[in-house]
C-alpha positions in Angstrom: -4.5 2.9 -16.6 -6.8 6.2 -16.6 -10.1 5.6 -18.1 -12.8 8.9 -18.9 -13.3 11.7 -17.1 -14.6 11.9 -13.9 -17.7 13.9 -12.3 -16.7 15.5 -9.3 -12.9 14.4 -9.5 -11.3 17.8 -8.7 -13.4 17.8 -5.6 -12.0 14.7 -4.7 -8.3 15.3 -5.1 -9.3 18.8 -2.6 -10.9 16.4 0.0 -7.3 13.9 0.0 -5.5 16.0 1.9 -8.2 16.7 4.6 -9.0 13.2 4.8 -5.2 12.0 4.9 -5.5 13.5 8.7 -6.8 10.5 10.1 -4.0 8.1 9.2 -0.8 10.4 9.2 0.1 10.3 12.8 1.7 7.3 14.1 0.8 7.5 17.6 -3.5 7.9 16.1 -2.8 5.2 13.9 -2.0 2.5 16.1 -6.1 2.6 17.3 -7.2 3.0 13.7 -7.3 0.9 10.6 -9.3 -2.4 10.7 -8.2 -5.2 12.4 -8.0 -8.9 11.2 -10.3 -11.8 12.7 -9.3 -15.0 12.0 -10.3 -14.8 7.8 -8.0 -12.1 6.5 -10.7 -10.0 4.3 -9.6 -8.1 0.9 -11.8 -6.1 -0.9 -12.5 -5.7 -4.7 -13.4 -2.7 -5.7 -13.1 -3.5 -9.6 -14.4 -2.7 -13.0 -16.5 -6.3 -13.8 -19.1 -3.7 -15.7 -18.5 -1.0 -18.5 -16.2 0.5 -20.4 -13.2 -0.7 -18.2 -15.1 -4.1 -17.6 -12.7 -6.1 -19.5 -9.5 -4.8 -17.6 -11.7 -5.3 -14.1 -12.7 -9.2 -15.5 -8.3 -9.8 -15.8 -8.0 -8.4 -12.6 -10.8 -10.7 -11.1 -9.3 -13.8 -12.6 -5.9 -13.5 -11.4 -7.1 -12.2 -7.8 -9.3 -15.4 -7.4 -6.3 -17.7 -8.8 -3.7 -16.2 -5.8 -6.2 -16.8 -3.3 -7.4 -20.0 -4.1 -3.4 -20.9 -3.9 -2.3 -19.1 -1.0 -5.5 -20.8 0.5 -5.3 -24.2 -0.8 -1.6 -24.0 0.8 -2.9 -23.6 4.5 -3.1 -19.3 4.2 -0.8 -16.7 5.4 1.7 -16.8 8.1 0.5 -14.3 10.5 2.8 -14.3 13.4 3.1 -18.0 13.4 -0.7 -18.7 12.7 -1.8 -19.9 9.4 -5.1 -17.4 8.2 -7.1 -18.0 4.7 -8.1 -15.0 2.6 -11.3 -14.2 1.8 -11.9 -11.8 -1.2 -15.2 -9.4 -1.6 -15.8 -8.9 -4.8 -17.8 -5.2 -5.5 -18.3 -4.1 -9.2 -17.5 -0.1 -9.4 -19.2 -0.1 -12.8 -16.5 1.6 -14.3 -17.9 4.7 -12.5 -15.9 7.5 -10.5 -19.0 8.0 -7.9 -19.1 4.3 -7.6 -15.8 3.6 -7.0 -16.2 5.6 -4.2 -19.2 4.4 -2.8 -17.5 0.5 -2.9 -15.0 2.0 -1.3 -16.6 2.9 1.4 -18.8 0.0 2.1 -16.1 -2.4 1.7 -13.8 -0.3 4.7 -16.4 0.9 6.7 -19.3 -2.0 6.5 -17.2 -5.2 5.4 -14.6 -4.0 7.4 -11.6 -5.2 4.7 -7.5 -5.0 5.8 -6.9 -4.0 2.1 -8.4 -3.2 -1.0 -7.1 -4.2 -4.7 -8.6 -2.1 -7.9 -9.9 0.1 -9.1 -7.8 -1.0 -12.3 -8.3 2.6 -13.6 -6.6 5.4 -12.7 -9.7 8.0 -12.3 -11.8 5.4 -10.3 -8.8 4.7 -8.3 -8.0 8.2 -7.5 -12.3 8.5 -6.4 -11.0 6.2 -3.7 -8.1 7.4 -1.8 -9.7 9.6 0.4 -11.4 6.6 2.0 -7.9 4.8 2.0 -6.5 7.5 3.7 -9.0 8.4 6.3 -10.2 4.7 7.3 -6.2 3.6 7.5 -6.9 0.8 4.9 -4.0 0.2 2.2 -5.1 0.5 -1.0 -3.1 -1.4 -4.0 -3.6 -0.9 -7.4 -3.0 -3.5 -9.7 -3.1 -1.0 -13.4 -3.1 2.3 -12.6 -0.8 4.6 -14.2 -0.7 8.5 -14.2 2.5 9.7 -12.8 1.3 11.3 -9.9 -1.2 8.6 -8.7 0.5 7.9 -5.7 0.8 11.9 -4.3 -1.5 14.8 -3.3 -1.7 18.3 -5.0 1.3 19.3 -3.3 3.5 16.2 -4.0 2.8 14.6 -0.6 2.9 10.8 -0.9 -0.6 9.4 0.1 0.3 7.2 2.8 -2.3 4.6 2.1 -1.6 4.6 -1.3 0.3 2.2 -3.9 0.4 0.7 -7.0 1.6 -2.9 -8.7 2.5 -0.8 -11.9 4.7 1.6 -13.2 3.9 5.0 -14.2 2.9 6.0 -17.4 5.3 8.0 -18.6 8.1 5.2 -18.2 5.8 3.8 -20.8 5.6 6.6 -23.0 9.8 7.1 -23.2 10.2 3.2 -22.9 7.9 3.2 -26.2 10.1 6.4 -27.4 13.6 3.9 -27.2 12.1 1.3 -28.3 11.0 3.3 -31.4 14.1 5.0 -32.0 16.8 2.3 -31.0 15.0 -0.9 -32.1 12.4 0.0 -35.1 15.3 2.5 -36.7 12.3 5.0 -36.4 13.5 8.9 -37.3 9.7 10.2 -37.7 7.1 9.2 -35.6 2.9 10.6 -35.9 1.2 10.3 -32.2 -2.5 9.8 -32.0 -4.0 9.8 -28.8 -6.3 9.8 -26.3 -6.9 13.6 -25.2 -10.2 12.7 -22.9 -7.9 11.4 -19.7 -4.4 12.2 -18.6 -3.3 8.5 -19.4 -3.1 9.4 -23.2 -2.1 12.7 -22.6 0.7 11.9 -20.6 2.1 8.7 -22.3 1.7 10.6 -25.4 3.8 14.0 -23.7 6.8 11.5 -22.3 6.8 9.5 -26.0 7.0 12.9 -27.6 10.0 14.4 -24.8 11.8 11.1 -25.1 11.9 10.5 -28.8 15.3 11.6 -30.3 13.9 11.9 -33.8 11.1 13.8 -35.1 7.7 13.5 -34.2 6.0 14.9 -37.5 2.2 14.8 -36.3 0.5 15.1 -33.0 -3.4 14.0 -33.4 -6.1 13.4 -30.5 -9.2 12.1 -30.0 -11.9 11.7 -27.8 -12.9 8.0 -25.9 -16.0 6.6 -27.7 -14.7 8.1 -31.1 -15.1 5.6 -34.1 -14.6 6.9 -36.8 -10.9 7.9 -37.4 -10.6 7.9 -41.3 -10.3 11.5 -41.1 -7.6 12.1 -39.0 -5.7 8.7 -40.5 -6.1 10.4 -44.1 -4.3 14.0 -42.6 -1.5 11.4 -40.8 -0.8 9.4 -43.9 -0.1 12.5 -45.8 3.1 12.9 -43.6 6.2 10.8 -44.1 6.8 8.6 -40.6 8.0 5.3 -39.8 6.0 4.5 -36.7 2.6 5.7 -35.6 2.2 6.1 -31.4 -1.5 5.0 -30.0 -1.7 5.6 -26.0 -5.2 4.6 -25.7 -7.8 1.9 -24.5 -8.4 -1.5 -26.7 -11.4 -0.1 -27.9 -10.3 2.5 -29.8 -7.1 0.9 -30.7 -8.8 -1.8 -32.1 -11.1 0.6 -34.3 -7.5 2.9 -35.3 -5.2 -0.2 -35.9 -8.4 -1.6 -38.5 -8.8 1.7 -39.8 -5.4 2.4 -40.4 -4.5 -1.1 -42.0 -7.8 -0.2 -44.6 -6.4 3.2 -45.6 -2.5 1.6 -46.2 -1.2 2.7 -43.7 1.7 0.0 -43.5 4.1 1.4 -40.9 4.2 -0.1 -37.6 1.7 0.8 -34.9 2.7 1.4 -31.4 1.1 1.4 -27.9 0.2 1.1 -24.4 -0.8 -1.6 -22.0 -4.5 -0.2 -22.9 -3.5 -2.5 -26.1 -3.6 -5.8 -23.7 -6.7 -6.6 -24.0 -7.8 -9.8 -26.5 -10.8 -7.8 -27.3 -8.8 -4.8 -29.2 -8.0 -7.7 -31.4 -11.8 -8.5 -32.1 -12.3 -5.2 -32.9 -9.6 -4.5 -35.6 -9.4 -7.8 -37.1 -6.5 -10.2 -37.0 -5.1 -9.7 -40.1 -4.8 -5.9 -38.9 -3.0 -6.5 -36.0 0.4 -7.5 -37.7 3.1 -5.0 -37.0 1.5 -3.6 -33.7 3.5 -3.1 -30.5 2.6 -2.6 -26.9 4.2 -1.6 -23.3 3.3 -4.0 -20.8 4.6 -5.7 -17.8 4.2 -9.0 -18.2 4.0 -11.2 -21.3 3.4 -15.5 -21.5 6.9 -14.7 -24.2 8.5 -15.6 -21.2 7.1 -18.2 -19.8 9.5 -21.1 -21.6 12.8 -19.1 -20.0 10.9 -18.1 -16.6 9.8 -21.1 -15.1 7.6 -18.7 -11.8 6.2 -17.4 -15.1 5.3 -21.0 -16.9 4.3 -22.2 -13.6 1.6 -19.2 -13.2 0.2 -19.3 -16.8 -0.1 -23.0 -17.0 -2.2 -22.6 -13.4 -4.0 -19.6 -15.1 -4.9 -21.6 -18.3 -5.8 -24.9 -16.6 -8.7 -22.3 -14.5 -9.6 -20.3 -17.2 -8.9 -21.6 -20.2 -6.4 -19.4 -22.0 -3.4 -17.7 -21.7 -2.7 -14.7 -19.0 -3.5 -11.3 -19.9 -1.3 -9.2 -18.3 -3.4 -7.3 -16.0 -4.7 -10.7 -14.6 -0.8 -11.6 -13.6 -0.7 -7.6 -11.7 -3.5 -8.4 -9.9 -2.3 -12.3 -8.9 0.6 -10.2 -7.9 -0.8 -7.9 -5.8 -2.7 -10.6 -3.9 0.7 -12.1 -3.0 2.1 -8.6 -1.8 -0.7 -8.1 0.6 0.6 -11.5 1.7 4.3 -10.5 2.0 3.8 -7.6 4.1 1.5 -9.5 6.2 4.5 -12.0 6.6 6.8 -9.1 7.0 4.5 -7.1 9.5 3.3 -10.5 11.2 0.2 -8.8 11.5 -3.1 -8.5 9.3 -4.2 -5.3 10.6 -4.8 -2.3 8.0 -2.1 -0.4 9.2 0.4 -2.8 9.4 -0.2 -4.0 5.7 0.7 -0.4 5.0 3.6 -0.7 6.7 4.7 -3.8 5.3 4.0 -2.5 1.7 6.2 0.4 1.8 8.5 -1.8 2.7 8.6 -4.3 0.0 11.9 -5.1 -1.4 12.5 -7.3 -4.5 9.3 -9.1 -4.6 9.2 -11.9 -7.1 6.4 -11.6 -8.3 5.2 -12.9 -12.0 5.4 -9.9 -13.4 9.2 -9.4 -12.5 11.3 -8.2 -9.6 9.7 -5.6 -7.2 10.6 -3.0 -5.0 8.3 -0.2 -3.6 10.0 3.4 -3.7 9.3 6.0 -0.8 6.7 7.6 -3.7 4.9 3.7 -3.3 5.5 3.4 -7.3 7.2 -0.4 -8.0 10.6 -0.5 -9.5 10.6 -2.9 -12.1 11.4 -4.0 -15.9 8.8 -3.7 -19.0 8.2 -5.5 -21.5 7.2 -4.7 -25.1 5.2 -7.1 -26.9 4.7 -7.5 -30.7 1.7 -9.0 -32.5 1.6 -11.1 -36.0 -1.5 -11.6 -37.0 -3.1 -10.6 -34.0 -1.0 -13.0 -31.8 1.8 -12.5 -29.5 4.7 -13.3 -31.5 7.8 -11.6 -29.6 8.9 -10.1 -26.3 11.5 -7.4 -25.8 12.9 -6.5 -22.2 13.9 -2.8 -22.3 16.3 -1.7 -19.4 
């Protein structure tokens, strides 16, 4: 997920590649990085506060759950000695500067082996300089923008990765899906222009549909009022309208639409898995509405790792997964595998171990890191009736 723009964030791409130096060179490496004592410490560096905080409180959730597990069931397997995990929480704020700031402290003062979060893709990015010069992995459990994972010059940030897929694999999954499945031939786009995660699920929805996108709309994040622009898309004939944007203003656009008759289905992103975007547009609204994600509790009665996790998950927290709680519970359990695999909890061996990461079974489906660090794995697309879950297709 990408979530506002960010002060100072072209600054901080240009400072990546200087800071990368640190961590590039194997022979360096081996004296760098943070080394385990005997509680294997992951950071947080997470949205619990603003305008990403209910993304960051998923994330929270399903980190907690993996840990209290992998604890309860004597730690990780490092080298043949059992370790427990101890997870610092730090609240970004849903701030770029912030992020960066965690970042820091959590490498440099509480000394961390890995970091999970930011869940959004600008406060992510405000990190990786810090990744890559203190040699600590970072993982990101959400974010999304294509080139997340590389520099300016298509460099892969070695202490980089990511949970999730990219973006536009959403955007041309949606654009199938549409096409194949809804029997959609016209399809009106409205989306968020204000970060590159509408921008570019929008641009692979609109290169990936094989009919014809009538309309192209955007808007700005913390827009509410959308009658205007609704009123100019109705006018056009389309079966499907196409939403890449956060549950806040999906929420407002889905109840907006629904008021002004638009009937036709509405489409999104994982920015739509969120039980608050349902608060917002009402449930009787939310019939018809689709969403990209990876990981839906649809499954659960076929996928017994799945039923197994959400029945833990409810029996903590009272309700059903959301699905960036089950990346995040996933993530946790990575760091453990490349622990396992390294037989080390050292900073630069859980690098190591991630990039090597082959079919993971994780939750959220079948894993395996590429040499870009981006996961290899299935989506899902949900549809909601009446504001509820109600189906889950698999697209391949």
């Amino acid at each position: 997920m990408k979530i506002k723009k960010m002060t100072g964030f072209a600054a901080a791409i240009m400072m990546c590649s200087v800071f990368m130096a640190g961590c590039t060179s194997k022979t360096s490496a081996a004296t760098k990085g943070n080394q385990a004592g005997d509680t294997i410490k992951i950071g947080v560096n997470m949205e619990l506060s603003g305008a990403a905080g209910g993304y960051g409180q998923q994330e929270k959730n399903g980190i907690q759950l993996a840990v209290d597990e992998i604890n309860a069931r004597g730690g990780v397997n490092v080298n043949g000695k059992k370790k427990k995990i101890k997870a610092i929480y730090r609240d970004n704020k849903s701030s770029t500067s912030t992020s960066a700031s965690v970042a820091t402290q959590l490498t440099t003062q509480d000394k961390v082996v890995a970091t999970i979060g930011p869940a959004t893709t600008n406060d992510g990015t405000a990190t990786i300089p810090t990744a890559n010069k203190t040699c600590v992995p970072f993982l990101s459990a959400s974010a999304t923008a294509p080139d997340f994972t590389l520099d300016k010059n298509g460099k892969v940030h070695p202490y980089v990765f990511r949970a999730y897929f990219k973006g536009d694999y959403q955007g041309s999954s949606a654009a199938k899906f549409a096409y194949e499945t809804l029997k959609a031939k016209r399809a009106a786009i409205l989306a968020d222009n204000s970060s590159d995660y509408g921008i570019g699920i929008a641009k692979a929805f609109k290169q990936y549909f094989k009919g014809t996108v009538v309309d192209t709309q955007y808007f700005q994040a913390g827009d509410k009022n959308f009658n205007s622009v609704l009123t100019s898309i109705k006018s056009k004939k389309f079966d499907v309208l196409y939403v890449p944007a956060y549950y806040t203003e999906c929420g407002a656009i889905i109840k907006q639409a629904r008021e002004a008759g638009i009937k036709q289905p509405i489409m999104g992103a994982d920015g739509m898995s969120d039980d608050k975007m349902v608060k917002i547009s009402g449930a009787e609204n939310a019939t018809d509405i689709y969403y990209t994600t990876a990981f839906t509790v649809l499954t659960a009665n076929s996928n017994p790792k799945v039923a197994s996790y959400n029945k833990a998950y409810k029996d903590k927290y009272g309700e059903d997964s959301p699905t960036f709680a089950a990346l995040s519970y996933d993530s946790v359990y990575m760091i453990k595998q490349a622990i396992e695999t390294e037989k080390s909890a050292d900073s630069v061996k859980i690098q190591q171990g991630l990039a090597k990461i082959k079919n993971f079974k994780g939750v959220t489906g079948d894993t395996t890191m590429d040499a870009k660090h981006n996961p290899k794995k299935a989506i899902t697309i949900v549809k909601l009736e009446n504001g509820k879950p109600s189906k889950g297709y698999v697209v391949k």
